[in-house]
DSSP file (Angstrom, degrees, kcal/mol; ACC not computed):
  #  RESIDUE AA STRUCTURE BP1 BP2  ACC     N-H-->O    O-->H-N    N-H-->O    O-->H-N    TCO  KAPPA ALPHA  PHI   PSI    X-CA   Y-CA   Z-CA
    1    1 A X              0   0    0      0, 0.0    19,-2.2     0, 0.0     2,-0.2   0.000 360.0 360.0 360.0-167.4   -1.1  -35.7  -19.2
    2    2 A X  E     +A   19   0A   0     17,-0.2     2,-0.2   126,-0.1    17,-0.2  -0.754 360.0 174.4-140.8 163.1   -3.5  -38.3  -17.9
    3    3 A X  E     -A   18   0A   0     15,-1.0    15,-2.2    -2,-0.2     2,-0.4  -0.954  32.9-122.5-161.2 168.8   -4.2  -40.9  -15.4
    4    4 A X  E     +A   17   0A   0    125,-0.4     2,-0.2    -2,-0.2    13,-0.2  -0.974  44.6 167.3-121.8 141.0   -6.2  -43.3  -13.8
    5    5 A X  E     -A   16   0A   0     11,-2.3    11,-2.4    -2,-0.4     2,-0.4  -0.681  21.7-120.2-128.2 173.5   -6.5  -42.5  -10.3
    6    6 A X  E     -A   15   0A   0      9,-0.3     2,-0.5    -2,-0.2     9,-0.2  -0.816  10.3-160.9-104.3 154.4   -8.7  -43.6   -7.3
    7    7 A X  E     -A   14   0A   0      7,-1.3     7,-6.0    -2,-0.4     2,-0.6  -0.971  15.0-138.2-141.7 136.3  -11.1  -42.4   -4.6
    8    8 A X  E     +A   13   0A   0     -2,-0.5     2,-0.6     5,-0.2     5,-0.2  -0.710  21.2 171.2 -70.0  94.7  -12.1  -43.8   -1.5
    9    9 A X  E >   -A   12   0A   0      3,-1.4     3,-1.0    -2,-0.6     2,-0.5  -0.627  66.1 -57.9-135.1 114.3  -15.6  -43.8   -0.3
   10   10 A X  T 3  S-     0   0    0     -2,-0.6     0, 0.0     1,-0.2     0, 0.0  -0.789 120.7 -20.6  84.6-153.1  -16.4  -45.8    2.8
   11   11 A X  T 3  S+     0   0    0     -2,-0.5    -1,-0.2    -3,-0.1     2,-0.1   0.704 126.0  79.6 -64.5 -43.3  -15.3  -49.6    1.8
   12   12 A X  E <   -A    9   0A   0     -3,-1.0    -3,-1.4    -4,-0.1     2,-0.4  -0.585  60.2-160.5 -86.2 169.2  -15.3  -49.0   -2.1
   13   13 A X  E     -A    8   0A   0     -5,-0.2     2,-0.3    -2,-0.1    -5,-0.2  -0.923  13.8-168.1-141.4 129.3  -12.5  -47.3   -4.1
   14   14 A X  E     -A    7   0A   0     -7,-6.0    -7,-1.3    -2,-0.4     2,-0.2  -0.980  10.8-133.9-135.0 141.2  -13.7  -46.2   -7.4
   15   15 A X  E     +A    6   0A   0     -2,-0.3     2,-0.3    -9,-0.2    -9,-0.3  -0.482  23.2 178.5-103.0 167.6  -11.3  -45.0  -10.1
   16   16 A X  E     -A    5   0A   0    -11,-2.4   -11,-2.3    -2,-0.2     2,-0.5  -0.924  33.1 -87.6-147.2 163.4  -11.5  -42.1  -12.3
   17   17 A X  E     -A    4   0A   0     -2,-0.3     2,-0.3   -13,-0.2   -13,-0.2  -0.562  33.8-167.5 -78.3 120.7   -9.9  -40.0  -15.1
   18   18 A X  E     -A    3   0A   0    -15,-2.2   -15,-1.0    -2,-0.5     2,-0.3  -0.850   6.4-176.9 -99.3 154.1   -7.2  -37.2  -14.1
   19   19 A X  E     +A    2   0A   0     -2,-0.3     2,-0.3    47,-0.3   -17,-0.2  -0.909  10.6 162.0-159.0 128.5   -6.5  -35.2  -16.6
   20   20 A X        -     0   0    0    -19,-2.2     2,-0.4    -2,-0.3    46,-0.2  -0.888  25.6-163.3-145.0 150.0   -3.9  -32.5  -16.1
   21   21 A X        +     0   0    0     -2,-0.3    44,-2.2    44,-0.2     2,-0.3  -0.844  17.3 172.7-137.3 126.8   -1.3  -29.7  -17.9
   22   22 A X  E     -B   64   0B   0     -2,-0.4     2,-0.7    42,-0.2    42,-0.2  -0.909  13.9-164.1-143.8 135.2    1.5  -28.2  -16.0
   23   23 A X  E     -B   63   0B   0     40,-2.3    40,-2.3    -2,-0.3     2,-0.6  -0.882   9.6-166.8-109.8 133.7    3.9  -26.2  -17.5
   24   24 A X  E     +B   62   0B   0     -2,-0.7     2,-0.3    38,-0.2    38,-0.2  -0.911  19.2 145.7-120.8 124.8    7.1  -25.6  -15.4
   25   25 A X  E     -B   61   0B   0     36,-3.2    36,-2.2    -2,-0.6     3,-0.0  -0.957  46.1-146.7-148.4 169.5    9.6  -23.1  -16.2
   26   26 A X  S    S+     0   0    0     -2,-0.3     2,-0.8    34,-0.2    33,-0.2   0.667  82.8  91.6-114.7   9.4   12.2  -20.6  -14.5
   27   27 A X    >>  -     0   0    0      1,-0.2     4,-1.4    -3,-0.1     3,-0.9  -0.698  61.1-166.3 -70.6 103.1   11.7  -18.1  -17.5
   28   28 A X  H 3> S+     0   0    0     -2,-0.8     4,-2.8     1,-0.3    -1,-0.2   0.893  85.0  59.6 -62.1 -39.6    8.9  -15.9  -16.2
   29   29 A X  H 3> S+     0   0    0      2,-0.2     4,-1.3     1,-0.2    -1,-0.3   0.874 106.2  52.7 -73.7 -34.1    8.2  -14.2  -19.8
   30   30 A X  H <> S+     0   0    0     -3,-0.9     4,-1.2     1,-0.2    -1,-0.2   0.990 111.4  46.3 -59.0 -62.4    7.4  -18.1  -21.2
   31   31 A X  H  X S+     0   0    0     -4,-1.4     4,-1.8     2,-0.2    -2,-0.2   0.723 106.0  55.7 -32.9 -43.7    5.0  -18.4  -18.5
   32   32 A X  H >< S+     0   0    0     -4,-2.8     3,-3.1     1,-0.2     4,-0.3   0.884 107.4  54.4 -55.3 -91.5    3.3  -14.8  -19.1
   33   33 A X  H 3X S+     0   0    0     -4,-1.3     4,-2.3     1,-0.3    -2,-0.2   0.434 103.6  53.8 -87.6 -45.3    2.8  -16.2  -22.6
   34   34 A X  H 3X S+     0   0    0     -4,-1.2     4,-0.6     1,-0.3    -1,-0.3   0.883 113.5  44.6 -39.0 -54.5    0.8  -19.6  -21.0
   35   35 A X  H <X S+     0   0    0     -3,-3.1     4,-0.8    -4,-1.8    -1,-0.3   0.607 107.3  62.7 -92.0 -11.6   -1.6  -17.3  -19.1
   36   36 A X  H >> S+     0   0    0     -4,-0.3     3,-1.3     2,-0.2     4,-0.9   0.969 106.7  36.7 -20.1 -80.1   -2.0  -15.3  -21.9
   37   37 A X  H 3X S+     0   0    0     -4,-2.3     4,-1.1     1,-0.3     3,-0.2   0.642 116.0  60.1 -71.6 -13.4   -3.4  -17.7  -24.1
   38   38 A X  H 3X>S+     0   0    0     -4,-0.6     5,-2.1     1,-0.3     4,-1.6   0.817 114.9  38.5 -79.1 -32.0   -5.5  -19.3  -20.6
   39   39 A X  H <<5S+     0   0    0     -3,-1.3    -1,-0.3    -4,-0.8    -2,-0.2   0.509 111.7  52.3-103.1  -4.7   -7.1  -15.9  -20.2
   40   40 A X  H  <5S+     0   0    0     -4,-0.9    -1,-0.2    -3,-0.2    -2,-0.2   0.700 119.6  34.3 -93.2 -21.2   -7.6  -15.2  -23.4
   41   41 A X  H  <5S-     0   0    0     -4,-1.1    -2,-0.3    -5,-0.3    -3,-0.2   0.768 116.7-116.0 -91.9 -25.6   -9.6  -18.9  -24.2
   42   42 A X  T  <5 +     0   0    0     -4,-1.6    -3,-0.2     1,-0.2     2,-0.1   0.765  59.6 161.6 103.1  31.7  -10.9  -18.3  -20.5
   43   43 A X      < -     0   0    0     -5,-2.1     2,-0.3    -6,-0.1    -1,-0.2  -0.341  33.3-139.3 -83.6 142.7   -9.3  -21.2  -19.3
   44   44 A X        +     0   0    0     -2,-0.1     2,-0.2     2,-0.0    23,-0.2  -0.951  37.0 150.0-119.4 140.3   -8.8  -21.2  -15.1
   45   45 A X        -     0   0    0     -2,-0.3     2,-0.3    20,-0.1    20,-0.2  -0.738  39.6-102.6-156.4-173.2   -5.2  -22.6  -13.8
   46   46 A X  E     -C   64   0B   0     18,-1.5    18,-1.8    -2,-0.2    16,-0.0  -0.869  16.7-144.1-149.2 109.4   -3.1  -22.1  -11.1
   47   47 A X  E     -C   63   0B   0     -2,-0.3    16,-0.2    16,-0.2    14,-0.0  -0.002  22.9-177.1 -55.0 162.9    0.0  -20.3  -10.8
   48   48 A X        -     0   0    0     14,-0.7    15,-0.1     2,-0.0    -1,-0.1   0.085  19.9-155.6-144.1  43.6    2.6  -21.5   -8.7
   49   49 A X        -     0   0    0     12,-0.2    12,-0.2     1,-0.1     2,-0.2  -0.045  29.4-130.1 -52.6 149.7    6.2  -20.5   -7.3
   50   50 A X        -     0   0    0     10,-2.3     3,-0.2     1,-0.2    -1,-0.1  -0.603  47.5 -61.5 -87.4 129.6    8.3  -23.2   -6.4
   51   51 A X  S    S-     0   0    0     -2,-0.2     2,-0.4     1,-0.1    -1,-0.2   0.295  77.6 -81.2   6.2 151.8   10.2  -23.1   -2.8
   52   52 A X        -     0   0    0     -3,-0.1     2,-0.2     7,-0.1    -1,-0.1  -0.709  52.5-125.8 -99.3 123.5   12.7  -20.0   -2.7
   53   53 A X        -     0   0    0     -2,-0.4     2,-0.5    -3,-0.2     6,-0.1  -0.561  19.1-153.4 -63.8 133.9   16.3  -21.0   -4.8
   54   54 A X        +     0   0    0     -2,-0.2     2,-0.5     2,-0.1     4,-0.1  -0.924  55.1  14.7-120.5 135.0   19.2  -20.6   -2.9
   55   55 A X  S    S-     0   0    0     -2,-0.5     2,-0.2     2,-0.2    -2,-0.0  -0.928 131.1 -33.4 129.4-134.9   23.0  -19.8   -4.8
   56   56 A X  S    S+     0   0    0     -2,-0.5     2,-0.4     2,-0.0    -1,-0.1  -0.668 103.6 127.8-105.6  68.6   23.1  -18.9   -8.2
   57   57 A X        -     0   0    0     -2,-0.2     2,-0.3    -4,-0.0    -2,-0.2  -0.885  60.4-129.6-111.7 133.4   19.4  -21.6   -9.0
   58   58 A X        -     0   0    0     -2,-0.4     2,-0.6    -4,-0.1    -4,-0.1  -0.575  33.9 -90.1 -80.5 164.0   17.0  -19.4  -10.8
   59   59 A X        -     0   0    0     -2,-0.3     2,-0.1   -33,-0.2    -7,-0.1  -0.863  38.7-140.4 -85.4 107.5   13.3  -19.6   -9.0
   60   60 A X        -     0   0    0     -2,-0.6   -10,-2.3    -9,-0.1     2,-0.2  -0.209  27.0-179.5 -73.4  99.7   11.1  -22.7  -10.8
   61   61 A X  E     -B   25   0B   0    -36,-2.2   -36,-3.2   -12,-0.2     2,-0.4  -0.803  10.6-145.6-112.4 175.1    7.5  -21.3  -11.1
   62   62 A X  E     -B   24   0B   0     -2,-0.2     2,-0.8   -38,-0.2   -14,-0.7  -0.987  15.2-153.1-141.0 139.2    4.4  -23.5  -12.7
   63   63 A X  E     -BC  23  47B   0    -40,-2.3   -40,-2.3    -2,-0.4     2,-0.4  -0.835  28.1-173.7 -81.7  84.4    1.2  -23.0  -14.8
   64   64 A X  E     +BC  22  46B   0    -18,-1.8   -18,-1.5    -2,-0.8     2,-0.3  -0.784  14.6 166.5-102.3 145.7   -1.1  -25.7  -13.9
   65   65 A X        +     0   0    0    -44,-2.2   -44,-0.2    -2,-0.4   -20,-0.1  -0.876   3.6 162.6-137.9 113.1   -4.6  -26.6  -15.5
   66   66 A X        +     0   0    0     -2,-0.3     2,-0.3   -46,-0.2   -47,-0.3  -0.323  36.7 108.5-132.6  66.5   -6.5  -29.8  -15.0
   67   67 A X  S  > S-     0   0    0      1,-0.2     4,-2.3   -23,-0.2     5,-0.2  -0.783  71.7-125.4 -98.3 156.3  -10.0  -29.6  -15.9
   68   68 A X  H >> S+     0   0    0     -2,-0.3     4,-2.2    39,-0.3     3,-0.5   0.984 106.2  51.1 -81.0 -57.7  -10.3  -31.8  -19.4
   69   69 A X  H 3> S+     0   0    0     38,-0.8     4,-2.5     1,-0.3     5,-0.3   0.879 117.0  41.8 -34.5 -30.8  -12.0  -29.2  -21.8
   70   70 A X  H 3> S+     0   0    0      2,-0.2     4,-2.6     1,-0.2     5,-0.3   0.982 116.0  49.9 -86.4 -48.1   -9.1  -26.6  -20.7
   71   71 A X  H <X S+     0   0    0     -4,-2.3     4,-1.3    -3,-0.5     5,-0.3   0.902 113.7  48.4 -59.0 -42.8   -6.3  -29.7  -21.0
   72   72 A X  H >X S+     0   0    0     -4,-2.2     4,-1.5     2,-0.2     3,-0.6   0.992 116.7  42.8 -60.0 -66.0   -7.9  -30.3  -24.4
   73   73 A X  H 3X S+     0   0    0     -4,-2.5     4,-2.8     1,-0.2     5,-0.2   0.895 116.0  42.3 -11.8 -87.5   -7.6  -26.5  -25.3
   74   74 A X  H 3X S+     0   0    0     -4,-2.6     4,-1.7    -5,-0.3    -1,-0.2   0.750 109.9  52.4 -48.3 -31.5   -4.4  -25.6  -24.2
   75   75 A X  H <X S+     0   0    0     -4,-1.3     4,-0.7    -3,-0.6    -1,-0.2   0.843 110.9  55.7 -89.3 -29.0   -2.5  -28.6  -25.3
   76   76 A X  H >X S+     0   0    0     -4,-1.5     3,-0.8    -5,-0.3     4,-0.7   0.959 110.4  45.2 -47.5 -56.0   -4.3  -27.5  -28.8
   77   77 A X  H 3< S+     0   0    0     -4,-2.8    -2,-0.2     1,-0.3    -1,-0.2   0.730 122.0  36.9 -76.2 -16.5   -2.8  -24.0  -28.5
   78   78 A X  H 3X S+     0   0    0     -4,-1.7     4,-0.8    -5,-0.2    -1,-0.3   0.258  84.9  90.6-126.9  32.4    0.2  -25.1  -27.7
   79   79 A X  H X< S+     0   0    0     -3,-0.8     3,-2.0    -4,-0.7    -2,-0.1   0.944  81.6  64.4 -75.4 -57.5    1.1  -28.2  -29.5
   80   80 A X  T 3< S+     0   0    0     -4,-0.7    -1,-0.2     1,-0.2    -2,-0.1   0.800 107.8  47.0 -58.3 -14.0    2.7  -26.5  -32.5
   81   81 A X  T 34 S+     0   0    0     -4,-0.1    -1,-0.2    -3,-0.0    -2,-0.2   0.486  85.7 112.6 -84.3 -12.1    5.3  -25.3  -30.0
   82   82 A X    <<  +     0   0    0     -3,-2.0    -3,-0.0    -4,-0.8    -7,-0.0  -0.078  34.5 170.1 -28.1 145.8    5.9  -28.4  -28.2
   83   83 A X  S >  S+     0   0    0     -2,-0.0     3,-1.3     0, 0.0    -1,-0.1   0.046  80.5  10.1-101.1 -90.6    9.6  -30.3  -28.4
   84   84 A X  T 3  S+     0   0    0      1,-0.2     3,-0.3     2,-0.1    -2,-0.1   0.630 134.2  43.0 -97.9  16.6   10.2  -32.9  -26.2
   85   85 A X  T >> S+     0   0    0      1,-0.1     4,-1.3     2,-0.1     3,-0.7   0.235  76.6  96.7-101.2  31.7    6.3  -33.3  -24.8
   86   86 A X  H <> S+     0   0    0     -3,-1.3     4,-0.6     1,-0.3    -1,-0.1   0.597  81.9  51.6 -95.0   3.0    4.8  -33.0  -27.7
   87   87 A X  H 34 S+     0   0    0     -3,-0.3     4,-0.5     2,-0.2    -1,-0.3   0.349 121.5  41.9 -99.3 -12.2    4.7  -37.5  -27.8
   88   88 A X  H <> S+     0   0    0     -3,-0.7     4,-0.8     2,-0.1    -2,-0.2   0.553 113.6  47.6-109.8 -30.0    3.0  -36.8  -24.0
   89   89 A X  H  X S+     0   0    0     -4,-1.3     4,-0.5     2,-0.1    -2,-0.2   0.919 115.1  46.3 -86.0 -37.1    0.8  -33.8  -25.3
   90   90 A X  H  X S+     0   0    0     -4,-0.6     4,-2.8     1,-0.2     3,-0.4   0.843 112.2  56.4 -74.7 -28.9   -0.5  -36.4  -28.8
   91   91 A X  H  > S+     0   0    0     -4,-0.5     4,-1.7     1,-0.2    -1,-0.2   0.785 108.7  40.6 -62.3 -29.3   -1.1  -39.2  -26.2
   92   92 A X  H  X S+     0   0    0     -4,-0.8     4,-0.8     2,-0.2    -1,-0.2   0.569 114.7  51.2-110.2  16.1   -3.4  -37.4  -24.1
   93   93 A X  H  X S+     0   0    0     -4,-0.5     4,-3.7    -3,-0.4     5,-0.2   0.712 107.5  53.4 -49.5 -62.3   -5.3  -35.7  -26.9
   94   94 A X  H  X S+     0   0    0     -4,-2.8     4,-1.3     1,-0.2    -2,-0.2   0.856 111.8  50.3 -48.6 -30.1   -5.7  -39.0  -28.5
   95   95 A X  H  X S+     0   0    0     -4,-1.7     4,-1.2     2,-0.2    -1,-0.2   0.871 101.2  56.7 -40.6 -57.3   -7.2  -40.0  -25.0
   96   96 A X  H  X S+     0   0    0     -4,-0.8     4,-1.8     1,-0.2     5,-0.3   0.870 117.6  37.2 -54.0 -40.7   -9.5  -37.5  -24.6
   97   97 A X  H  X S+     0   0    0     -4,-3.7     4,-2.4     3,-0.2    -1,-0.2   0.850 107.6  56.6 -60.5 -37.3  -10.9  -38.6  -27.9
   98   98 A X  H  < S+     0   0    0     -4,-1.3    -1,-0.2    -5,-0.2    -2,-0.2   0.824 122.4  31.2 -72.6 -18.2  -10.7  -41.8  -27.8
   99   99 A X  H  < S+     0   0    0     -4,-1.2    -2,-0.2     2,-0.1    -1,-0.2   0.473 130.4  34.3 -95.1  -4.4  -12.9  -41.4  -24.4
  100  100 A X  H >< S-     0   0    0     -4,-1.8     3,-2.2     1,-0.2     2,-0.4   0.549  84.2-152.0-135.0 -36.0  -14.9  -38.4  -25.4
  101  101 A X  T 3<  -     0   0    0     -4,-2.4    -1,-0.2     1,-0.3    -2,-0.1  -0.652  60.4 -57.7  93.2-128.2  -15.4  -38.6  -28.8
  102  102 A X  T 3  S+     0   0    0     -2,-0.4     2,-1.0    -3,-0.1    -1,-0.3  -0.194  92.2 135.2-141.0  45.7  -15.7  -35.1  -30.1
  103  103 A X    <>  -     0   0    0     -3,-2.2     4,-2.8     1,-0.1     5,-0.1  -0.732  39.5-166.7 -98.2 114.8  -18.6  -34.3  -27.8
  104  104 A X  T  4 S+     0   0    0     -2,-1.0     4,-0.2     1,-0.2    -1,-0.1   0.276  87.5  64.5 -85.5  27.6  -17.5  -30.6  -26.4
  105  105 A X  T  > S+     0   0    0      2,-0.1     4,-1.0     3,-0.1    -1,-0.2   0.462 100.1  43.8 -96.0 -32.8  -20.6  -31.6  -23.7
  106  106 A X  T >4 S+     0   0    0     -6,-0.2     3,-2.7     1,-0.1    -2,-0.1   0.944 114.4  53.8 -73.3 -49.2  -19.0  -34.3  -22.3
  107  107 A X  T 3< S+     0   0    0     -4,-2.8   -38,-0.8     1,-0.2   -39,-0.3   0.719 115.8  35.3 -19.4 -61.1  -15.8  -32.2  -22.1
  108  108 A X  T 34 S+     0   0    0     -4,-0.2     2,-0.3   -40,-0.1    -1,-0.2   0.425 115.3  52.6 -85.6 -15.2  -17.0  -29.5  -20.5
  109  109 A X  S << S-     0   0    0     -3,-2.7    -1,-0.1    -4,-1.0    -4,-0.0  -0.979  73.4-133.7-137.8 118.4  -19.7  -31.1  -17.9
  110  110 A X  S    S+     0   0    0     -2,-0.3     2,-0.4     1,-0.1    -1,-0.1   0.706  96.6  13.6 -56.6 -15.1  -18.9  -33.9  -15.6
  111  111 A X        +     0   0    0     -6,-0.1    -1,-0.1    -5,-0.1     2,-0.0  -0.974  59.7 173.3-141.5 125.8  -21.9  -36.0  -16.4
  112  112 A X        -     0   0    0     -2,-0.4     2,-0.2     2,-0.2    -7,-0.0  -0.510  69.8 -99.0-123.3  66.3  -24.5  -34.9  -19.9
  113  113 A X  S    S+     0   0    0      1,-0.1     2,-0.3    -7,-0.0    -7,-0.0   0.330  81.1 145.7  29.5  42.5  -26.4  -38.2  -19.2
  114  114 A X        -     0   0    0     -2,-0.2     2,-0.4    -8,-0.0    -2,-0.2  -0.799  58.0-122.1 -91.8 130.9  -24.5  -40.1  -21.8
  115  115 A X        -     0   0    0     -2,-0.3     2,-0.2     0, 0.0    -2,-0.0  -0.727  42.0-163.8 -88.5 127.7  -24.0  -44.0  -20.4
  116  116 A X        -     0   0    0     -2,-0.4     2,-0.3     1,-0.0   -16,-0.0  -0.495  25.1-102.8 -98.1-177.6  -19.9  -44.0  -20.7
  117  117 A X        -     0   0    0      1,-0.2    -1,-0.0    -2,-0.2     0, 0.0  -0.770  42.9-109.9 -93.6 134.0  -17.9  -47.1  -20.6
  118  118 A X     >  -     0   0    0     -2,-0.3     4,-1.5     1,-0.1    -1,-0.2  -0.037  19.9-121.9 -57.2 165.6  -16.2  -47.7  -17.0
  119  119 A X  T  4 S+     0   0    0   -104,-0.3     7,-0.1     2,-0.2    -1,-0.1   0.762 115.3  69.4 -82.9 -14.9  -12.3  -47.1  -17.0
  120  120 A X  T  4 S+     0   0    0      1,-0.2    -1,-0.2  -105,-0.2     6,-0.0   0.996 112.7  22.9 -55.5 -46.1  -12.6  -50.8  -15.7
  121  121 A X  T  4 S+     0   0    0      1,-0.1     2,-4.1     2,-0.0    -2,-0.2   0.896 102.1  96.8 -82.6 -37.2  -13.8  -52.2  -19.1
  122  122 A X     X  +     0   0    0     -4,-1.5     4,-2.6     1,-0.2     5,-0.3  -0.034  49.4 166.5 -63.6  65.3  -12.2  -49.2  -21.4
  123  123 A X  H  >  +     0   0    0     -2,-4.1     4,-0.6     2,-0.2    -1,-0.2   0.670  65.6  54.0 -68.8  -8.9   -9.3  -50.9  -22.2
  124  124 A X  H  > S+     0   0    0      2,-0.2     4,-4.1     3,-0.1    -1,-0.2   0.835 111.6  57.6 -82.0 -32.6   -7.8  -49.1  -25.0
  125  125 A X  H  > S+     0   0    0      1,-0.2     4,-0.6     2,-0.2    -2,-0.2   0.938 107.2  43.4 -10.5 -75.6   -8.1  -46.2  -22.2
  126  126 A X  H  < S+     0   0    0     -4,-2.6     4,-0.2     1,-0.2    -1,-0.2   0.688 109.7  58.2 -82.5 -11.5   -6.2  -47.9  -19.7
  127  127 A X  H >X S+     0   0    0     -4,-0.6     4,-1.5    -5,-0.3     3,-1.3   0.948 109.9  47.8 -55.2 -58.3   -3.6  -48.9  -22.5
  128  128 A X  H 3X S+     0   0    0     -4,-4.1     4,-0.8     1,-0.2    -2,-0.2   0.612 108.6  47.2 -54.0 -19.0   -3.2  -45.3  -23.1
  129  129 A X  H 3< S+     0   0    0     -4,-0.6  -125,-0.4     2,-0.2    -1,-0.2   0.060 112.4  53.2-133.7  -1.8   -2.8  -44.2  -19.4
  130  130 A X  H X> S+     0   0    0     -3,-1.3     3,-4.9    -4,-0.2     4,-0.9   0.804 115.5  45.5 -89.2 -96.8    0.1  -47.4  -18.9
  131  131 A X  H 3X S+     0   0    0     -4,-1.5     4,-2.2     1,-0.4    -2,-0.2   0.536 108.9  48.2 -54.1 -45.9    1.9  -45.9  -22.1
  132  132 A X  H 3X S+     0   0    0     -4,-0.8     4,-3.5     1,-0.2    -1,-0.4   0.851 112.1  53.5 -79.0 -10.2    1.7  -42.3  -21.0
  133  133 A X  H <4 S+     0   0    0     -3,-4.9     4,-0.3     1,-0.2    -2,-0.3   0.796 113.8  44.9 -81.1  -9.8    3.3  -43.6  -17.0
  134  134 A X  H >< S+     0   0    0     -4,-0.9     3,-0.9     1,-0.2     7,-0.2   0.945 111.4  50.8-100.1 -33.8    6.1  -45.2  -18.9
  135  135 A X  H 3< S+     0   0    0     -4,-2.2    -2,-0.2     1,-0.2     6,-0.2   0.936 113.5  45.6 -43.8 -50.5    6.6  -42.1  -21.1
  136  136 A X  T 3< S+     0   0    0     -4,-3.5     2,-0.3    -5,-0.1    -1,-0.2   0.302  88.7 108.5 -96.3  30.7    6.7  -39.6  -17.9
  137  137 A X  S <  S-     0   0    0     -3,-0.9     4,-0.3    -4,-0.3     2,-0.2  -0.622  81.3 -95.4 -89.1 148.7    9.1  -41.9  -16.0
  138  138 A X  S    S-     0   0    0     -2,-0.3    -2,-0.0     2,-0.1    -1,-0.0  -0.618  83.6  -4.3 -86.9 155.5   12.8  -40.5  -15.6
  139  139 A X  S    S-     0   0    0     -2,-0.2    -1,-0.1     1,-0.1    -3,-0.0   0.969 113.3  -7.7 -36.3 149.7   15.1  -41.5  -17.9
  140  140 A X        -     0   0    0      1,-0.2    -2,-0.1    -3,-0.1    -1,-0.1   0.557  57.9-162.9  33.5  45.1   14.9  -43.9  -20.6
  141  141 A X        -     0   0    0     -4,-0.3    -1,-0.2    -7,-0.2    -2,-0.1  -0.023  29.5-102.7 -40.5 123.8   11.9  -45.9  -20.8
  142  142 A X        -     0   0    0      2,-0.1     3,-0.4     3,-0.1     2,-0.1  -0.320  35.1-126.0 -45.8 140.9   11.6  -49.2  -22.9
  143  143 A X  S    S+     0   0    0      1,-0.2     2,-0.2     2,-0.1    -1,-0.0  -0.532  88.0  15.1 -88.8 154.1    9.9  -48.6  -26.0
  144  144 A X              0   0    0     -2,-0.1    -1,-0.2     1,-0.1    -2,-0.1  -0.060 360.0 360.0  49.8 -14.3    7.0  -51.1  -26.2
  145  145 A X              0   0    0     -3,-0.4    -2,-0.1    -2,-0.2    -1,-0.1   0.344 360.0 360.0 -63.9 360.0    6.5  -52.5  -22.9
């Protein structure tokens, strides 16, 4: 997924692109298979267990990765295996493009000394990044709003 988020420095707040993957699961062998394919594209994440389950709750561990080149990657490698994020996984593909073009320099380097458009003015951007918060809200989101 995506966002636009802020940072504080001194008196101004300036906002910026998040850009993020986490896969959550309590099947460890699905997970193996995540870092597989991150270590085999060379991708750097961060494993995670979740708080210790108590009863009969399996333990919730997570694969997260949020650099954009690796969110671009992964979501690549694993798109054809998507179900139900795979309308959260095409939205923030389209993002990356629509903000990125198909330069794998910008991806990969926070600045190539290309003049971008601010997220203030990038409004099909910030269209995208409303659409994907009403997509990852829990349950039923209006369609169009």
């Amino acid at each position: 997924g995506f966002g636009i988020r802020h940072k504080k420095r001194g008196a101004k707040t300036y906002p910026y692109a998040a850009w993020y993957v986490a896969v959550s699961n309590t099947n460890p062998m699905m997970l193996e298979e995540i870092i597989a394919i991150a270590e085999l594209i060379g991708a750097r994440y961060c494993y995670q267990l979740h708080g210790v389950q108590h009863g009969n709750r399996k333990e919730q561990q997570r694969v997260s990765f949020v650099n954009k080149a690796t969110v671009k990657i992964v979501l690549e490698q694993t798109y054809p295996f998507l179900v139900n994020k795979r309308p959260q996984a095409a939205l923030t593909l389209r993002a990356l493009f629509a903000r990125y073009g198909g330069n794998l320099q910008m991806l990969s380097q926070r600045s190539c000394g290309q003049k971008m458009p601010t997220l203030g003015s990038d409004t099909e951007f910030s269209r995208m990044a409303v659409e994907m918060r009403r997509m990852n809200q829990r349950g039923i989101a209006p369609v169009g709003g």
